[in-house]
C-alpha positions in Angstrom: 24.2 29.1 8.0 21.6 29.5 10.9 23.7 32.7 12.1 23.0 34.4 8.6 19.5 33.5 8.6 19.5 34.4 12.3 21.0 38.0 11.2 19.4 38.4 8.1 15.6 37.9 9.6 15.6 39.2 13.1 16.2 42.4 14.0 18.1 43.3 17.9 18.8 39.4 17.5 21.0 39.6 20.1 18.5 41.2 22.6 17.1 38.1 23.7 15.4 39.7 27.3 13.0 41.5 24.6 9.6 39.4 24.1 9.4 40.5 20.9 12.7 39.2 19.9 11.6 35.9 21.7 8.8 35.5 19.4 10.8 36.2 16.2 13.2 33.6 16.9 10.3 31.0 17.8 8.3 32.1 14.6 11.6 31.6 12.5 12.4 28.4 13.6 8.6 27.7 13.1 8.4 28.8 9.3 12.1 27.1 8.9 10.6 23.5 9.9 7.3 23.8 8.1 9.2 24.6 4.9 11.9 21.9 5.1 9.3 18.8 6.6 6.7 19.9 4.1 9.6 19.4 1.1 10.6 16.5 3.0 7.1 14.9 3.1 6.5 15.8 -0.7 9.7 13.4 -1.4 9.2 10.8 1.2 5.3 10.3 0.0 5.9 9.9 -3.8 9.4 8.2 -3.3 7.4 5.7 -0.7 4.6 4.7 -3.1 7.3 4.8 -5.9 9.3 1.9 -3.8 6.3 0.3 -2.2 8.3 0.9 0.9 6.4 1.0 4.0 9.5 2.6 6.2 10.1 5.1 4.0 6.1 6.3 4.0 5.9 5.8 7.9 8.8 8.1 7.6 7.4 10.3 5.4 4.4 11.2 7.7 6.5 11.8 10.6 7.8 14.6 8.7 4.2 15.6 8.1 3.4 15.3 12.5 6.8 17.7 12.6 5.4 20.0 9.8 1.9 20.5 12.2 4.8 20.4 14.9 6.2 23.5 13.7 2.7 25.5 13.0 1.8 24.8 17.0 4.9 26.3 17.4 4.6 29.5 15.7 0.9 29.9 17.2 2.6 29.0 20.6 5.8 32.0 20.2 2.5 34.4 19.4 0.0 33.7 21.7 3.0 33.0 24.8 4.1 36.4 24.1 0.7 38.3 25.4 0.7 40.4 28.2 -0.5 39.6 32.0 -3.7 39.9 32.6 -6.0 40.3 35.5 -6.7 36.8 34.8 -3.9 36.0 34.1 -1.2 37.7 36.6 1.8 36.0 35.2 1.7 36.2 31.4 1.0 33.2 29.1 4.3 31.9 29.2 3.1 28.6 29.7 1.1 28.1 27.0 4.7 26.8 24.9 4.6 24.3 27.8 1.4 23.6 26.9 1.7 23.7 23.0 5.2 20.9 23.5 2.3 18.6 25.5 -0.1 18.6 22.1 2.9 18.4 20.3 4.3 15.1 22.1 0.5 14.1 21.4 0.6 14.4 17.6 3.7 12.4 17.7 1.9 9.4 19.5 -0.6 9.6 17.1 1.3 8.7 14.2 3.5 6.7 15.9 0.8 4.2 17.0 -1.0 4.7 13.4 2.2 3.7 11.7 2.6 0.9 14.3 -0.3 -0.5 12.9 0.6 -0.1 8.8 4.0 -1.9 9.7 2.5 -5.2 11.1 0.3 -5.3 8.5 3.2 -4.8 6.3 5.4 -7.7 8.4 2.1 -10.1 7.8 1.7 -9.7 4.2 4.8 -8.4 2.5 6.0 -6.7 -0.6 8.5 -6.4 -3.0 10.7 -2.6 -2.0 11.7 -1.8 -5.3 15.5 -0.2 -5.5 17.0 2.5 -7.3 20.1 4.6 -6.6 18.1 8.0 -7.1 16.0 6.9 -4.1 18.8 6.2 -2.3 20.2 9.7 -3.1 17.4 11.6 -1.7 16.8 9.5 1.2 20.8 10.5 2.0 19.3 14.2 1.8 16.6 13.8 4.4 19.2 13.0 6.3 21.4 16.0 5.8 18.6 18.2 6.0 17.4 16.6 9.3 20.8 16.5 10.5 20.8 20.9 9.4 17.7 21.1 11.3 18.6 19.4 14.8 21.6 21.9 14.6 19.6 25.1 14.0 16.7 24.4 16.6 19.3 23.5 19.5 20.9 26.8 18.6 17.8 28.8 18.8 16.4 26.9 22.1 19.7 27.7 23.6 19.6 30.8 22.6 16.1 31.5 23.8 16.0 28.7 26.4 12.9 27.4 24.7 11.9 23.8 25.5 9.8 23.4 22.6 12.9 24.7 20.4 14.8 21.7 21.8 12.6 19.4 21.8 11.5 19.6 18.2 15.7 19.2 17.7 16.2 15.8 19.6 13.0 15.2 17.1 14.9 16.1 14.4 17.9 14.1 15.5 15.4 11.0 16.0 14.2 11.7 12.1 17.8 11.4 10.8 18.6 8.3 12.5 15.1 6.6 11.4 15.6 8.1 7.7 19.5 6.5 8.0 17.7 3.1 9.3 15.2 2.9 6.0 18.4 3.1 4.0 20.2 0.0 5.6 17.0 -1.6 5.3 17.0 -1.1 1.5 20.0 -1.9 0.9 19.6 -5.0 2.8 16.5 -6.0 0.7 18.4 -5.1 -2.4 21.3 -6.7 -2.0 20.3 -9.5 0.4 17.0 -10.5 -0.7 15.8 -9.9 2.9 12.2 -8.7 3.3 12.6 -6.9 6.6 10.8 -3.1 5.5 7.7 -3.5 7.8 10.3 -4.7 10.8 12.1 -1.3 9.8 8.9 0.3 9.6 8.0 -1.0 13.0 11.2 0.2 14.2 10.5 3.9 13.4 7.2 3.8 14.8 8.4 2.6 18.3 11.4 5.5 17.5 8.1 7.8 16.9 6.3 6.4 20.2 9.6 7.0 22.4 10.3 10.6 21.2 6.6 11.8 22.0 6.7 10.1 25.6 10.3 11.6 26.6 9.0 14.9 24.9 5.8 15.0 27.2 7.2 13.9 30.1 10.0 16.8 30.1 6.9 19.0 29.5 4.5 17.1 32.2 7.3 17.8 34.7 7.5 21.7 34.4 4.1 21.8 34.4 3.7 20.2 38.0 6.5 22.5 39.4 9.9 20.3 39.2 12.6 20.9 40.8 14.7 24.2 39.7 18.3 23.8 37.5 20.7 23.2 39.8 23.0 25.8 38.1 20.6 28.2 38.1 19.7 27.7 42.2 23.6 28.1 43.0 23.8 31.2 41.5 20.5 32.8 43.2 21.8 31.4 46.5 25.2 32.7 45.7 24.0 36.1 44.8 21.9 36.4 48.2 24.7 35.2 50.0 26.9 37.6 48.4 24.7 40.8 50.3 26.5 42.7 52.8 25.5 40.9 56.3 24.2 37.8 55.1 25.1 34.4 56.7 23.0 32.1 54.8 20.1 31.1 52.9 17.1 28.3 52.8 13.7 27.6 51.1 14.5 28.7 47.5 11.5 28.3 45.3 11.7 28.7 41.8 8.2 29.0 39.9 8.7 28.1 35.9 5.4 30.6 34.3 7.5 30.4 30.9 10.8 30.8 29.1 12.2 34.2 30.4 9.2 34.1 33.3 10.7 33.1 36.3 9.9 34.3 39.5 11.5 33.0 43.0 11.8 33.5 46.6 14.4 32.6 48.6 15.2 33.1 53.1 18.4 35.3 53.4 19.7 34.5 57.0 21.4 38.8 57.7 22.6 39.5 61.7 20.3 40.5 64.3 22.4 43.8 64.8 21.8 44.9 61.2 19.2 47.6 61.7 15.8 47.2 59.3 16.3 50.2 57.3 19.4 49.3 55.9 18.6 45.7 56.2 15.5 46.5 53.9 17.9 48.2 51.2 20.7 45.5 51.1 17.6 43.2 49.8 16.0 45.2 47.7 19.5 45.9 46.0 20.2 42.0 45.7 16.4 41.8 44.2 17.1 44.1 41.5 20.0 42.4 40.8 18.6 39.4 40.3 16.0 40.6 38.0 19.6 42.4 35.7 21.6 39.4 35.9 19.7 36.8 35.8 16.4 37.7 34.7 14.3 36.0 37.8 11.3 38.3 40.0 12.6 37.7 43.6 11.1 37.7 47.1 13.7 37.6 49.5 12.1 37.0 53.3 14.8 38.5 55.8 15.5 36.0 59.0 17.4 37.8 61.7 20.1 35.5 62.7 21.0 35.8 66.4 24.0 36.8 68.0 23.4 35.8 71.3 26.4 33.4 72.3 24.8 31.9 75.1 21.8 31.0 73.4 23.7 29.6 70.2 25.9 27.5 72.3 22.4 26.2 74.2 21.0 25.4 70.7 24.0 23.6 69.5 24.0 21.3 72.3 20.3 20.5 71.5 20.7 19.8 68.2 23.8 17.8 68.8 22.0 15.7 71.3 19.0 15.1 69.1 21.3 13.7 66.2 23.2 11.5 68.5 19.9 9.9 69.5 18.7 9.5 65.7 22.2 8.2 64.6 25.5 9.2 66.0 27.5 9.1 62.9 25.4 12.1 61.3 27.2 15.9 61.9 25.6 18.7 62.0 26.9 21.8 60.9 26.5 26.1 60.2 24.2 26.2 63.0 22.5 29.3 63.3 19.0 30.3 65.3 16.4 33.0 64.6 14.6 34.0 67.7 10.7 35.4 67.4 8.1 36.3 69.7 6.0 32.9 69.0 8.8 30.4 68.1 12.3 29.7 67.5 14.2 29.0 64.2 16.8 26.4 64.0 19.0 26.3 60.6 21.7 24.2 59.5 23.2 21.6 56.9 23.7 17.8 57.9 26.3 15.1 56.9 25.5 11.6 56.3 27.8 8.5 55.6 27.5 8.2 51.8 25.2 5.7 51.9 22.5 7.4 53.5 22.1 10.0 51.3 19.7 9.0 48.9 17.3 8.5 52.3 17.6 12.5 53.0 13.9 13.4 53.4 13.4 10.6 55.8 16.3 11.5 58.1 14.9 15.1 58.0 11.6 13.9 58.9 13.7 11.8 61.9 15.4 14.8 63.4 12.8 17.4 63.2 10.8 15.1 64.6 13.5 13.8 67.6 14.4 17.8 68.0 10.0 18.9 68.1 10.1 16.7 71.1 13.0 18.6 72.9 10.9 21.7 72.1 7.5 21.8 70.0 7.8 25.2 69.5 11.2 24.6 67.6 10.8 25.1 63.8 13.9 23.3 62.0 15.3 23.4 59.2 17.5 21.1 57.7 19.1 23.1 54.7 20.8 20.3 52.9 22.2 16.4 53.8 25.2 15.9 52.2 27.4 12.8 52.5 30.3 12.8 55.0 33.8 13.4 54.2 
């Protein structure tokens, strides 16, 4: 069903590199939640005061957080979808970052609001009055809930928007708290047991949990985590690809908003390889980058040297200083870059398995051992992996 809205609503759906189409998607999935969690509220509300049923009005004013939810979302597709500016070089990408972290904030809100309705409902409480209507639409929350989770992980995924998938897991949480009001009514029904506000309680820590996982995904992107592992592999793989190119090191991937990246990345090419042609085997590999995958590159240009004598002279070095930090690590792929001020050393280490997790303190350890063989060394340790 999502396709044919999908299809029906957004025109060039498919072109999914065109901001424009960006923001369509986020403003459809926008109207689609207001529209289903304002119904949903409508029926929660009056079928909550109908049943005296403090779960199912907890329940009913989540729906009402993931209607406002949904509004900050459409605002966010608009106003992330401006142009840089001088002040702004990068775009305003981040602002759906941004609009995710008020999001996760409305969420806490009612969580800790409902928190507090549900032990008041646990110290003092009431008769949940039963009726197989109720229990009907409650069912359809859950279906609808269910319809939603499925057609916000298909538009983040299609869009890569975070705020697309978080407001899905959020929609996934819904349908599971909705289910648990049922079994609590039809425990109190058919049991006699009073156990609404503990249900209600429940959903609120349910509530509570979703905003705090939802913010700290958000939090993390905001301080510069680390890049997808996928999508590294395939820059590095693409560099290394380049005519000439021996290696790679220091990727950085900077995150300034769903279809907004922009990286830089050390391609290691041969000393031989004249600049000219040099310069135009990375300016090729930049553009692409920028086809393929959609990321703004820098690629820096180390000359790797081919100089036998002085490679064989390094490797002994290097061997030397990991012998006297632990003689079980390996070093491996060593290559040099030699400059007017300083010297480069590059190459990947093995560890015994155990070790691993310890890998920025046995890089520390060896650039350190290897500064003291030469302190105008610069090393780099490109990865630590564990020993075969």
């Amino acid at each position: 069903m999502i396709k044919f809205i999908i299809h029906r609503f957004i025109p060039q759906y498919d072109n999914i590199s065109d901001k424009r189409v960006r923001e369509r998607y986020g403003v459809l999935a926008g109207v689609l939640g207001i529209i289903c969690n304002l119904i949903l509220f409508i029926l929660k509300l009056l079928l909550g005061i109908f049943m005296n049923s403090i779960a199912v009005i907890s329940d009913a004013f989540n729906n009402l957080s993931d209607c406002g939810s949904s509004i900050i979302a459409i605002i966010a597709a608009k106003m992330s979808n401006r142009p840089p500016d001088i002040e702004h070089p990068f775009g305003h990408g981040r602002i759906e970052y941004i609009s995710s972290l008020v999001v996760a904030f409305i969420i806490f809100m009612v969580g800790f609001e409902l928190l507090k309705n549900s032990f008041n409902k646990i110290l003092h409480p009431d008769v949940v009055i039963f009726s197989w209507i109720s229990l009907v639409i409650l069912l359809f929350s859950v279906a609808l809930k269910i319809w939603m989770f499925s057609y916000n992980r298909t538009i983040g995924n299609i869009i890569n928007s975070g705020i697309n998938r978080a407001t899905a897991y959020d929609s996934l949480n819904d349908a599971l708290a909705t289910s648990a009001v049922i079994l609590s009514t039809l425990i109190g029904h058919y049991f006699g047991l009073a156990i609404d506000g503990y249900m209600g309680l429940l959903i609120s820590l349910f509530i509570l949990y979703s905003g705090y996982t939802i913010a700290k995904e958000t939090i993390n992107i905001l301080l510069g985590s680390s890049p997808n592992t996928e999508l590294a592999n395939q820059v590095k793989d693409m560099v290394s690809e380049g005519m000439y190119i021996v290696g790679t090191h220091d990727l950085k991937v900077h995150d300034y908003g769903p279809g907004r990246t922009i990286a830089s990345i050390h391609a290691e090419i041969l000393d031989t390889v004249n600049s000219v042609d040099a310069h135009m085997i990375i300016d090729d590999l930049e553009k692409r980058i920028s086809e393929e995958l959609n990321i703004t590159i820098v690629i820096h240009i180390d000359p790797i040297t081919t100089d036998e004598e002085k490679i064989n002279a390094m490797k002994e070095m290097v061997k030397s200083a990991l012998k006297e930090v632990n003689s079980s690590f390996a070093a491996h792929n060593i290559r040099m870059t030699i400059g007017y001020r300083c010297m480069n050393v590059i190459f990947e280490l093995s560890v015994p398995s155990p070790q691993v997790p310890d890998a920025d303190t046995i890089r520390k350890d060896i650039i350190h051992k290897l500064k003291e063989k030469d302190p105008l060394l610069n090393v780099i340790v490109n990865s630590v992996t564990a020993l075969v």
